[in-house]
C-alpha positions as CSV (number, residue, x, y, z in Angstrom):
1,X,-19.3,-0.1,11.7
2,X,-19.5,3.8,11.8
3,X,-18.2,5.9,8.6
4,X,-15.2,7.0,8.8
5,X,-14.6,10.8,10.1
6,X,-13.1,11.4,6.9
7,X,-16.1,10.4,4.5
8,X,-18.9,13.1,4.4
9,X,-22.2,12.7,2.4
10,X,-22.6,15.6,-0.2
11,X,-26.3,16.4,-0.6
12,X,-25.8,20.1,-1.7
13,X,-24.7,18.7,-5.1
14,X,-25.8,14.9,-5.8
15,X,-28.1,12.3,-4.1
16,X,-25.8,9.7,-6.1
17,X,-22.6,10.4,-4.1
18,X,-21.4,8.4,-1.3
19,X,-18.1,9.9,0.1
20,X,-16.5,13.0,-0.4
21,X,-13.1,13.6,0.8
22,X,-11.3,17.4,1.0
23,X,-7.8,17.8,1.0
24,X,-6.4,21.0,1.1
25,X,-2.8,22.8,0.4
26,X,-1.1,25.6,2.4
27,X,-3.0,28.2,1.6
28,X,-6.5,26.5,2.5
29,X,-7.3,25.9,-1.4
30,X,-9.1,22.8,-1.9
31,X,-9.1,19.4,-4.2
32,X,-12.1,17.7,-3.6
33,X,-12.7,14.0,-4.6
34,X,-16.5,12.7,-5.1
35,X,-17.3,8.7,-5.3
36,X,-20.5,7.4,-6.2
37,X,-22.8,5.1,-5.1
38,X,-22.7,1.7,-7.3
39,X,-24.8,0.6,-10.2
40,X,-25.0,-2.8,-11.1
41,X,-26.4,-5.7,-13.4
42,X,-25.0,-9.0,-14.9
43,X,-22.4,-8.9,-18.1
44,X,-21.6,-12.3,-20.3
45,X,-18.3,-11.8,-21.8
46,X,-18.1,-13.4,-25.5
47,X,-16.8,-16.8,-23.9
48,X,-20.1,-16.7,-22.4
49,X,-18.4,-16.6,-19.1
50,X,-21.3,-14.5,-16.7
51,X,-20.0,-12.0,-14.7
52,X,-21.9,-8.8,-12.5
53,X,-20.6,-5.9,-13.4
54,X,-20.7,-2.6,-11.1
55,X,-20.3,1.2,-12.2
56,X,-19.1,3.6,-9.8
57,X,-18.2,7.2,-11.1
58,X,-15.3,9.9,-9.6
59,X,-15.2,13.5,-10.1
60,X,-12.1,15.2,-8.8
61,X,-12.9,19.4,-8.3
62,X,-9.5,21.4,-8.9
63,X,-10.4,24.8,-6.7
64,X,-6.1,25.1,-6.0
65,X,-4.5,27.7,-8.3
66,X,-2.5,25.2,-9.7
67,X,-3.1,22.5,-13.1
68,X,-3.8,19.2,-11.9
69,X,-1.9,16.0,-13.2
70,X,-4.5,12.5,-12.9
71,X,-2.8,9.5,-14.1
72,X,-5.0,6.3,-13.1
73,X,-3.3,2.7,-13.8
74,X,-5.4,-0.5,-12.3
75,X,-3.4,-3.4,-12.4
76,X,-4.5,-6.3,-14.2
77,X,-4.5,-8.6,-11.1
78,X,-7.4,-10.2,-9.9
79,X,-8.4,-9.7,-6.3
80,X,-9.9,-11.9,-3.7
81,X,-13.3,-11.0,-1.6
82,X,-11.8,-11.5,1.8
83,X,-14.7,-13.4,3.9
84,X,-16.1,-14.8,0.2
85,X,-13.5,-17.7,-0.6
86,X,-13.3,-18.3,-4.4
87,X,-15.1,-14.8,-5.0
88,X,-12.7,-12.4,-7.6
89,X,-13.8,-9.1,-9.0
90,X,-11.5,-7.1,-11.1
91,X,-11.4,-3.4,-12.0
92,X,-11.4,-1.7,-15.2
93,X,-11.5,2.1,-16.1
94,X,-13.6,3.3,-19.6
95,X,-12.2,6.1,-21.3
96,X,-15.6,7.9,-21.0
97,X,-16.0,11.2,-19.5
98,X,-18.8,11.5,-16.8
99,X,-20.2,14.8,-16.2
100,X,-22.8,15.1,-13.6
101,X,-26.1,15.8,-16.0
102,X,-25.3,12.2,-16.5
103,X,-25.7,11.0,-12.8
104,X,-29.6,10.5,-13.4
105,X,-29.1,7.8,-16.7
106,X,-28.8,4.3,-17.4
107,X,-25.6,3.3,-16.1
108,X,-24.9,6.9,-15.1
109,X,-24.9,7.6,-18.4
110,X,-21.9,5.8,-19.8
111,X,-22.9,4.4,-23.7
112,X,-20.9,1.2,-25.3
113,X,-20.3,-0.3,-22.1
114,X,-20.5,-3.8,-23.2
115,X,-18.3,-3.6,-26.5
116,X,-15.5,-2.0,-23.9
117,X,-15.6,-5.1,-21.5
118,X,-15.8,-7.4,-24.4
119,X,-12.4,-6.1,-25.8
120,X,-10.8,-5.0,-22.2
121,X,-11.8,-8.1,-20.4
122,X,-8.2,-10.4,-20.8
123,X,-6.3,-7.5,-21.6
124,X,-3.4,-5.2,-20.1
125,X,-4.6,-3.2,-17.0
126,X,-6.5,-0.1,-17.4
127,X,-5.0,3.3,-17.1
128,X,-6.3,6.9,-17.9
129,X,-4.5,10.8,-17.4
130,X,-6.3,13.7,-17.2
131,X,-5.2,16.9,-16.7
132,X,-7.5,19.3,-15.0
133,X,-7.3,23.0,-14.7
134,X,-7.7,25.6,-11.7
135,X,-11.2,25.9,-11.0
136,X,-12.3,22.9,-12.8
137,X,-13.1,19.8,-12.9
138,X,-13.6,16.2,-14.3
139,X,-15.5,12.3,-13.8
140,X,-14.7,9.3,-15.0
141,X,-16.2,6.0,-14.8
142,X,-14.5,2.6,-12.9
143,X,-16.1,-0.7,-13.8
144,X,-16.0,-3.8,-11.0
145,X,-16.2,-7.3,-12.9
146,X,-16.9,-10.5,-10.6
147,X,-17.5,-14.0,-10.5
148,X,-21.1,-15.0,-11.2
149,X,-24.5,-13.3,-11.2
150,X,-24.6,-11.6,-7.7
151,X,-22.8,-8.9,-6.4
152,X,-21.7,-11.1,-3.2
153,X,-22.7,-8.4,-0.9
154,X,-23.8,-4.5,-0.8
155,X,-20.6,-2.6,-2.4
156,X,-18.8,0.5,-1.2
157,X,-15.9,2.0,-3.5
158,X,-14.1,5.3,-3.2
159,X,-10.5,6.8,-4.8
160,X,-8.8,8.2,-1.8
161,X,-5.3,10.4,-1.8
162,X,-2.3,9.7,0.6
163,X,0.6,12.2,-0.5
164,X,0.7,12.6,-3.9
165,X,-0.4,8.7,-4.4
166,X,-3.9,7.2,-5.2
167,X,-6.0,4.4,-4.1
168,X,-9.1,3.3,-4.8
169,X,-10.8,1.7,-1.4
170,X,-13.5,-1.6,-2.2
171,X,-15.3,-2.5,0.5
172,X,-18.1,-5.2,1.0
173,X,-20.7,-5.8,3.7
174,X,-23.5,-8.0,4.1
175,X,-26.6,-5.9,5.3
176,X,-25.2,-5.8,9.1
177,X,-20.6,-5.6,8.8
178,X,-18.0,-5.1,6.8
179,X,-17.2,-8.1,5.4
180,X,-14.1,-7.0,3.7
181,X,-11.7,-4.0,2.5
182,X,-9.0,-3.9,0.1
183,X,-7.0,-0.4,-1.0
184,X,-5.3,-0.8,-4.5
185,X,-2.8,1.3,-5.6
186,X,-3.6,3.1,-8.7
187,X,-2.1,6.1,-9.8
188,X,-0.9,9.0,-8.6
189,X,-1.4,13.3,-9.1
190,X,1.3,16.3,-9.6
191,X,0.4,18.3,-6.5
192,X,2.1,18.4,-3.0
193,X,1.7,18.6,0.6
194,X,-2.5,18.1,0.2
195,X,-4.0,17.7,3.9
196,X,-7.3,15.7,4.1
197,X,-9.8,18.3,6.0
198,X,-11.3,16.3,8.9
């Protein structure tokens, strides 16, 4: 499956980054969202339960003249792999702040990972605001928890913007399709009439 006109690879800034999307307001200013490319390894809550955890990282670049509202809020729900049957991941949102020195570290540098899942595991969904000035910009971190040891297939994840709302795209494939995509609504930003540049 080709990538989607609207994904672009950014190598001017990060070998780490998978898709980067451009909207831009009436005036041609731009918001620019960058996803990641996963990290991942196992995780063994304290029930002893395994799971493989997968770190992705966002950074949202404010170059409109205007201060930008982020409010992120997962739901708790757990979702099914589509084309894996029994196969749930869930999604979970650190309070970390990832700055892109960090892209090169262990987990792209996010510390006290496993005392976060321990106590965020069974508990209400996972939100965070930001608020991001003109000419600035901020990263955080988004955590993917599922079933078992493996991953279940190579993972693709991105935040995307429709209007003012957000959604953050998973995507799985085996190494020749897509095996499955979900969007889940999560959150939602201050600024209007943002056109995604083609």
């Amino acid at each position: 499956m080709k990538r989607r006109k609207s994904e672009t690879k950014d190598v001017s800034t990060s070998r780490g980054i998978d898709t980067k999307y451009e909207y831009t307001d009436s005036i041609g200013k731009s918001l620019i969202i960058q996803n990641s490319l996963p990290k991942g390894e196992s995780y063994t809550d304290p029930n002893g339960k395994e799971y493989f955890k997968v770190i992705f990282w966002t950074r949202i670049i404010n170059e409109t003249n205007n201060p930008l509202e982020l409010e992120i809020d997962f739901p708790v729900d757990l979702y099914e792999v589509a084309g894996l049957p029994g196969k749930y991941y869930k999604v979970l949102v650190p309070p970390d702040t990832m700055t892109i020195d960090k892209e090169p570290l262990y987990n792209y540098g996010l510390t006290g990972l496993k005392s976060f899942l321990d106590n965020s595991i069974h508990k209400p969904p996972s939100s965070l605001k930001r608020n991001i000035n003109p000419k600035e910009s901020s990263g955080f971190y988004v955590v993917k928890l599922s079933d078992g040891t493996e991953g279940g297939g190579i993972l693709r994840t991105g935040l995307i913007l429709k209007g003012q709302d957000l959604f953050y795209r998973i995507s799985v494939w085996n190494s020749t399709a897509l095996i499955s995509e979900k969007e889940i609504d999560c959150g939602s930003i201050n600024l209007k009439n943002l056109m995604l540049r083609k």
